[in-house]
C-alpha positions in Angstrom: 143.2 83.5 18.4 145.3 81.0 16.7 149.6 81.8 18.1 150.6 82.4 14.4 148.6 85.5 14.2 150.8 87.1 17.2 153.3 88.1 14.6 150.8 90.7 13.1 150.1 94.4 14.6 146.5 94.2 14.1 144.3 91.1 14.4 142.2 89.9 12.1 138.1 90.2 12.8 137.7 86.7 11.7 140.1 85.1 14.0 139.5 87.6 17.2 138.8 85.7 20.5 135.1 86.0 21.2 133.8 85.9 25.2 130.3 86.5 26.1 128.9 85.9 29.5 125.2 85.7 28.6 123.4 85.0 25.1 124.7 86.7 22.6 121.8 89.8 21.1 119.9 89.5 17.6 120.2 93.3 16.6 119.7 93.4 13.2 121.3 96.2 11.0 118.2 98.5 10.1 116.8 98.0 13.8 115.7 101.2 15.4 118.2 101.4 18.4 119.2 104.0 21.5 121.8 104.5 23.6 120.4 106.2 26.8 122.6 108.4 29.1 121.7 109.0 32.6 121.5 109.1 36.7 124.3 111.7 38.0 123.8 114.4 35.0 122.2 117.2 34.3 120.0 116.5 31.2 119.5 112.4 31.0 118.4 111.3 27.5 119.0 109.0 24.4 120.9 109.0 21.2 120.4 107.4 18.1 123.1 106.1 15.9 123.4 108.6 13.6 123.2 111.1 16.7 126.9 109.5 17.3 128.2 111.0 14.2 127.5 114.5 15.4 130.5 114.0 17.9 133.9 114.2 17.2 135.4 110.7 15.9 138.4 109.2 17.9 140.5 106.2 17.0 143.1 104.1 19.0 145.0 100.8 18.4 144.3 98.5 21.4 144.2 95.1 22.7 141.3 93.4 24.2 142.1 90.6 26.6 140.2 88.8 28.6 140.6 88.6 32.2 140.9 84.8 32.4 143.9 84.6 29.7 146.1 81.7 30.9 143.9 80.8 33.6 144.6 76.9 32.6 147.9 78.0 33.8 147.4 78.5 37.6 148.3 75.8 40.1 146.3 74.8 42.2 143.6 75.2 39.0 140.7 77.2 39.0 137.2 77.2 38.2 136.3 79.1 34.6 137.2 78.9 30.7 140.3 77.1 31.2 142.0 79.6 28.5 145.8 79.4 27.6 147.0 82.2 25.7 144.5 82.8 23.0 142.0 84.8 24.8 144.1 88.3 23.3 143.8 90.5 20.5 145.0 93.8 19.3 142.8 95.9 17.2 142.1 99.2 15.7 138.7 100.5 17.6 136.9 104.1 16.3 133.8 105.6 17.2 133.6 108.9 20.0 134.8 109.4 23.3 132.9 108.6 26.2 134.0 112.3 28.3 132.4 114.0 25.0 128.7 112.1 25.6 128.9 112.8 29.4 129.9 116.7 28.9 126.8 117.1 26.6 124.3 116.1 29.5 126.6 117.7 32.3 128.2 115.6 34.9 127.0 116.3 38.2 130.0 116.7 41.3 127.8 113.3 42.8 128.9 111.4 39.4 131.9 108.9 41.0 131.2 105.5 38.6 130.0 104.7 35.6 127.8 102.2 34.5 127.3 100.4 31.1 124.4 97.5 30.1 124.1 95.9 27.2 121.4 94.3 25.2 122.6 90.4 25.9 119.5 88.2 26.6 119.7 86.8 30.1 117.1 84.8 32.0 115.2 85.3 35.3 117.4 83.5 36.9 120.8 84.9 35.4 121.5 88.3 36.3 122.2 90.9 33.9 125.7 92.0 32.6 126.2 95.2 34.2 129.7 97.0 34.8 131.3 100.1 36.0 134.4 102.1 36.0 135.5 104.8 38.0 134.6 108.2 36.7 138.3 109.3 36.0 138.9 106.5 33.4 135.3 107.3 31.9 136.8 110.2 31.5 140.3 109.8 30.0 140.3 110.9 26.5 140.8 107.1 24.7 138.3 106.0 26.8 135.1 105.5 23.6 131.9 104.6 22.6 133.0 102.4 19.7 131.2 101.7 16.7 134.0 100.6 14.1 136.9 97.9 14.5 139.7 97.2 12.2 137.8 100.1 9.9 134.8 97.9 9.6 131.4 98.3 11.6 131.4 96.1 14.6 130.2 92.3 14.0 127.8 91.0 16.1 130.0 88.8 17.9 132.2 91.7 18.7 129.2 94.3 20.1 127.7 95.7 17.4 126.1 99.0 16.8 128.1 100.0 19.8 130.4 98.9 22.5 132.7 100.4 25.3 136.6 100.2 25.0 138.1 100.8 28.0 142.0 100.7 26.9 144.4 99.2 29.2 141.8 97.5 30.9 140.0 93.8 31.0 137.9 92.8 28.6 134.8 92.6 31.1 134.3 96.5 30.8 134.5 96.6 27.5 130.4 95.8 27.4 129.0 94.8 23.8 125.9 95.8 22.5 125.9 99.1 24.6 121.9 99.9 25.6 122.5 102.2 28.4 125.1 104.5 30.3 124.6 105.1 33.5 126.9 107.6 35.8 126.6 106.7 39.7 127.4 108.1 43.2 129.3 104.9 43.7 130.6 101.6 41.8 127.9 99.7 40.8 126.4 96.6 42.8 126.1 93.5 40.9 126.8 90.3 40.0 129.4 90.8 37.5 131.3 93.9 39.9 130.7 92.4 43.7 130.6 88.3 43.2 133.0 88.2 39.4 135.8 90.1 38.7 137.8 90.3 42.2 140.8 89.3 43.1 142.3 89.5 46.6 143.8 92.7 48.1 146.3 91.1 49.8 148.6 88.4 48.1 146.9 84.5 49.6 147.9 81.1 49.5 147.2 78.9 46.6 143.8 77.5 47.2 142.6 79.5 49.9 138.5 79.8 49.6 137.5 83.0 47.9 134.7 83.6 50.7 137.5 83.8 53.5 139.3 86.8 51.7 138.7 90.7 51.1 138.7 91.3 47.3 138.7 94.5 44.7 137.3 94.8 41.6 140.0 93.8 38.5 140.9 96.8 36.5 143.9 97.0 34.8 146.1 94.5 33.0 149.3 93.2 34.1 152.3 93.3 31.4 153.0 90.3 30.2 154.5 88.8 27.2 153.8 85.9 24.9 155.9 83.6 22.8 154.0 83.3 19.3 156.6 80.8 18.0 158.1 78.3 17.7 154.9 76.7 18.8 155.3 74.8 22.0 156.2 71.1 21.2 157.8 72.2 18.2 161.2 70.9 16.9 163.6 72.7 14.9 167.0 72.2 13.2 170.1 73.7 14.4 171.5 77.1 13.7 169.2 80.7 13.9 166.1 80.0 15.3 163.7 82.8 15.1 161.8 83.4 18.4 159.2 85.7 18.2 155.9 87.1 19.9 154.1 89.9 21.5 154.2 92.3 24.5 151.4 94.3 26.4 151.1 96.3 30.0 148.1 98.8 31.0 149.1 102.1 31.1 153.0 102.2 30.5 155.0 101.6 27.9 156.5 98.1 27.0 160.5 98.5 26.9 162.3 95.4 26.4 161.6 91.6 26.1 163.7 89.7 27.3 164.5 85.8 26.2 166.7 82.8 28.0 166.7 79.4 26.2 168.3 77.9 29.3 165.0 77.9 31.5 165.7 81.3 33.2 170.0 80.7 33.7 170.9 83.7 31.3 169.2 86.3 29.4 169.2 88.4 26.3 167.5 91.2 24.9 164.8 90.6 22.3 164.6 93.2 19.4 161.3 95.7 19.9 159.6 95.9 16.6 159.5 100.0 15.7 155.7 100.1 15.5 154.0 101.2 19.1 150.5 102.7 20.5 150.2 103.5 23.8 147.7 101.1 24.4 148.6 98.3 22.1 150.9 95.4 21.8 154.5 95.7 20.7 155.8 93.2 18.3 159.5 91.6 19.1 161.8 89.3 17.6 165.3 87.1 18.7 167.5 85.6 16.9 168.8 82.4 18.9 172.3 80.5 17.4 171.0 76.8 18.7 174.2 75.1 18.6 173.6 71.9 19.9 170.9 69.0 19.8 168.8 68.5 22.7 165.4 69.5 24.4 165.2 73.5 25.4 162.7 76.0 27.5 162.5 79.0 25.9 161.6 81.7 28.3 159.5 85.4 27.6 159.6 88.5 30.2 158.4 91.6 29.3 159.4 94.6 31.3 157.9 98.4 30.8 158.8 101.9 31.3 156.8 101.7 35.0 159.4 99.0 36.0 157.2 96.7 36.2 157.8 92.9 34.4 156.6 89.4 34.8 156.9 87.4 37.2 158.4 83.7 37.9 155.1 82.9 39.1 152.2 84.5 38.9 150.3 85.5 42.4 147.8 83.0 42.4 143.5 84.1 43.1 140.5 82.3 43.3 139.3 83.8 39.6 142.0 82.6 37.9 142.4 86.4 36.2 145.4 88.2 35.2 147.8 85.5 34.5 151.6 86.5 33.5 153.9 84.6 34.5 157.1 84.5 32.3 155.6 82.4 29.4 157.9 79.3 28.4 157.6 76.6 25.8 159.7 73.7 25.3 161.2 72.8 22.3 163.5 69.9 21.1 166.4 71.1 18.8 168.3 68.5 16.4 171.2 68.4 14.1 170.5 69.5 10.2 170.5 66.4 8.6 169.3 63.8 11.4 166.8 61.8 10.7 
């Protein structure tokens, strides 16, 4: 997702960050497709597309980041897409909720996870793309089956007919190209949920071996903030400089950005944009009087109504997931008129 687009509410299809793990499906629009539900419920089956409609329709405004944003940012690095910050985007996601398909075939008490597969093409030697969540967020009412995003029926690169949205959450469960639901005594065992997708329990030191250390499986996101511009290199002229970007946590609310252009020395309250979704970015600005000539870091650090903010340093892992550090950028200011 190109920075400048970080200064919009909702981002566009065409420039959304893409991440698939295994070949990407050829579904094609008229293709007869099902989505079956089953294992812990009371009446397993399958739906068709147009089956969907018969539910009740549920929107929310969301962003979709991938677990590995800003993994090129961890010291010592880490193996993985070496993604900076572009690996984020906040979108407008409709279809039904996912409690509404698993009250129609009647949860069973044993129901504890549940599963979703898509229809990516993976080889006999790659394992499949399988996922679960815990039955509570399954559960929680923005928690959908999505068919539509941005108002527009999913692309193919972003899932279409159907794929999960799991708000507040990484990217990896929000599976594309959804082919089967499946709710389980227990999280599922897989590649993608016992191997990917874990980070430590217990904070490590950078660089310790991922096979010496009990992990969990990554849900949430952290809160974090990004600077959208001035671009990092940039140079501007003295006087207002507008800094500007984004803000996002899980499952709080973002309540203030805050912004030093003196490498973390002092700080000063960004301005929070008036537009907010529970589960989407929040949009601030700052107004910065550079006075004098000279090279700058321009710090970001988001905090939310949890208490929660971002750190100095981020608590390093073997995955390189869940980076959010306070972002900086370095800029070099000079006098109006220099050449």
């Amino acid at each position: 997702m190109p920075f400048d687009l970080l200064q919009l509410q909702i981002t566009p299809i065409s420039h959304f960050f893409v991440r698939n793990h295994l070949d990407q499906p050829a579904i094609s629009p008229g293709a007869e497709w099902r989505l079956t539900v089953t294992g812990e419920v009371e009446q397993p089956g399958s739906l068709s597309f147009s089956d969907l409609t018969g539910f009740v329709p549920h929107s929310i405004t969301a962003v979709l980041e991938c677990a590995g944003n800003g993994r090129a940012f961890y010291r010592p690095e880490t193996p993985g897409t070496q993604w900076q910050r572009g690996a984020a985007g906040n979108a407008h996601f409709s279809g039904v909720r996912l409690r509404d398909l698993l009250l129609r075939v009647g949860l069973k008490a044993t129901g504890k996870h549940v599963m979703f597969r898509g229809l990516e093409e993976a080889s006999p030697q790659t394992p499949l793309f399988i996922r679960s969540i815990p039955i509570e967020k399954a559960l929680d009412e923005d928690t959908l089956v999505a068919t539509h995003m941005n108002h527009a029926p999913l692309t193919a690169h972003h899932g279409f007919p159907a794929r999960a949205v799991v708000p507040g959450w990484i990217g990896a469960s929000w599976c594309k190209w959804l082919t089967e639901i499946r709710v389980l005594d227990k999280e599922f065992e897989g590649e993608f949920m016992t191997d990917a997708y874990r980070v430590p329990c217990q904070p490590i030191p950078p660089g310790t071996l991922a096979s010496d250390i009990n992990t969990r499986a990554l849900t949430a996101l952290n809160t974090k903030s990004i600077i959208a511009g001035p671009a990092h290199g940039a140079t501007v002229k003295t006087g207002a400089v507008r800094i500007h970007g984004a803000a996002w946590t899980s499952d709080a609310e973002i309540t203030g950005v805050d912004i030093s252009t003196d490498g973390g020395v002092t700080w000063s309250r960004a301005e929070l944009e008036s537009e907010r979704a529970r589960y989407a970015w929040r949009l601030w600005n700052y107004t910065w009087e550079a006075s004098e000539p000279g090279d700058y870091i321009v710090m970001s650090r988001a905090t939310d109504s949890r208490g929660r903010s971002q750190p100095a340093v981020a608590t390093w892992n073997p995955g390189g997931y869940l980076y959010h550090a306070i972002d900086q950028i370095k800029i070099h200011v000079h006098a109006e008129g220099a050449g």
